[in-house]
N, C-alpha and C positions, 0 to 999 in steps of 0.2 A: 061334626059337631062336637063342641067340649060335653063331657059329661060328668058329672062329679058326683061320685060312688066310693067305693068303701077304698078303691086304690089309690084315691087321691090324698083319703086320710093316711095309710100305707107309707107314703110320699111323704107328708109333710112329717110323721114321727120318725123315717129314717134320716131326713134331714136333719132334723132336731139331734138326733144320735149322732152323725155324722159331727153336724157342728160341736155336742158336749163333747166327744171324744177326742176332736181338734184340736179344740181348746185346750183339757186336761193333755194333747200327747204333742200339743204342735203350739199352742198358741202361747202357753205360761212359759215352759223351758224357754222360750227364745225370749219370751220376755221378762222371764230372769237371771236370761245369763245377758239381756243388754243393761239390766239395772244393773246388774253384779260388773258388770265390764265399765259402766257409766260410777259407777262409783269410784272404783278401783282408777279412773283416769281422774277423777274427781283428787281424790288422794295422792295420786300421783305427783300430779299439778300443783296442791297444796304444799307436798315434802319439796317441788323443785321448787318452789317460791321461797321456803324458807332456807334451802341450799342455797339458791340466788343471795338470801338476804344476808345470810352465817359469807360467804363469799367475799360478800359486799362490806360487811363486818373484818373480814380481815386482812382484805385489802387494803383500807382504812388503817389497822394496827400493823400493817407490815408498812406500811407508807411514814405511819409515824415515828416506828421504831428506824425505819430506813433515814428519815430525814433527823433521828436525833443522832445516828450512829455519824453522820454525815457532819454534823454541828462537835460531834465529841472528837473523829479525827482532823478538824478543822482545827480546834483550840490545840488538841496534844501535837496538832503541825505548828500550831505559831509559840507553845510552850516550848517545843523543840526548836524553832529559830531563834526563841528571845533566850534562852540556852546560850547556844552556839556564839549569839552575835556577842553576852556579857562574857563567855571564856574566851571568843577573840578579842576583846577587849583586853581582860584582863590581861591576857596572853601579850598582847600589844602595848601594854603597861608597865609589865615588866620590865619586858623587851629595851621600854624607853630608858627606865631607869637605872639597866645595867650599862647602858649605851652612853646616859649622862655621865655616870658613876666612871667608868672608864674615859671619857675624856675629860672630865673634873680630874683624876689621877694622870692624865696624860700631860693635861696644863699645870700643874704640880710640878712633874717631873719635868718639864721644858723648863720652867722658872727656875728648879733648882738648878739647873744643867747650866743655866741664862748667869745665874748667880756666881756660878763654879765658877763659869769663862770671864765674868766680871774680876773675880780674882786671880785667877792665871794670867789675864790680859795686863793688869792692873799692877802685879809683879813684873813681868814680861816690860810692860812701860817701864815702869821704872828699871829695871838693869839695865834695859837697853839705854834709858835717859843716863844712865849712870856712865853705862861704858862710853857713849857719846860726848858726855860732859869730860871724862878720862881721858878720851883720846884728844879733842878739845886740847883740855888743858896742859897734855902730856905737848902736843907740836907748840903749842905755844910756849912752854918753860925750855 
């Protein structure tokens, strides 16, 4: 048979002790180091979010700076062709007009040359007409 006497009280006050000591030696610690642990990933998560965000942030300016660098050796490549292409021009401009300029002096010198032989030839006819009309007229007299 149960019977309930002074060991029963006995019982329920060392349980009660049991449990307060628990408590204060077993139940807070563990349940302040999972608040302190719960926090601390709280925080954690918080700083990677905003690492995420700062990341995300300059991917963003390394994207823009990348596509402006991208636009600036674009121009200084076709500032470099359109360069190139007006000094082979020019270059081929010259080129033309010393090329004119010598056969403008080359048709010169052919004319004069053209001119010369018009009057060597032009001599030359006549002495020869001369000597022909001489001899001509020499068998004839």
């Amino acid at each position: 048979m149960i019977s309930i006497d002074f060991t029963l009280l006995l019982q329920m006050i060392q349980f009660l002790i049991i449990l307060f000591v628990g408590k204060k030696l077993i139940y807070d610690p563990v349940s302040a180091t999972i608040h302190s642990r719960n926090g601390k990933i709280q925080g954690l998560l918080k700083e990677a979010e905003g690492l995420r965000s700062e990341v995300a942030a300059l991917k963003k300016e390394y994207e823009e700076k990348l596509a402006d660098v991208k636009a600036e050796v674009a121009d200084y490549q076709k500032k470099m062709r359109d360069e190139a292409v007006a000094v082979a021009n020019e270059m081929v401009g010259k080129a033309k007009e010393e090329i004119d300029a010598k056969i403008a002096s080359a048709r010169k010198e052919i004319e004069i040359q053209v001119e010369k032989s018009k009057v060597v030839l032009s001599e030359e006819s006549k002495a020869l007409a001369d000597l022909i009309v001489d001899k001509i007229i020499g068998k004839a007299a």
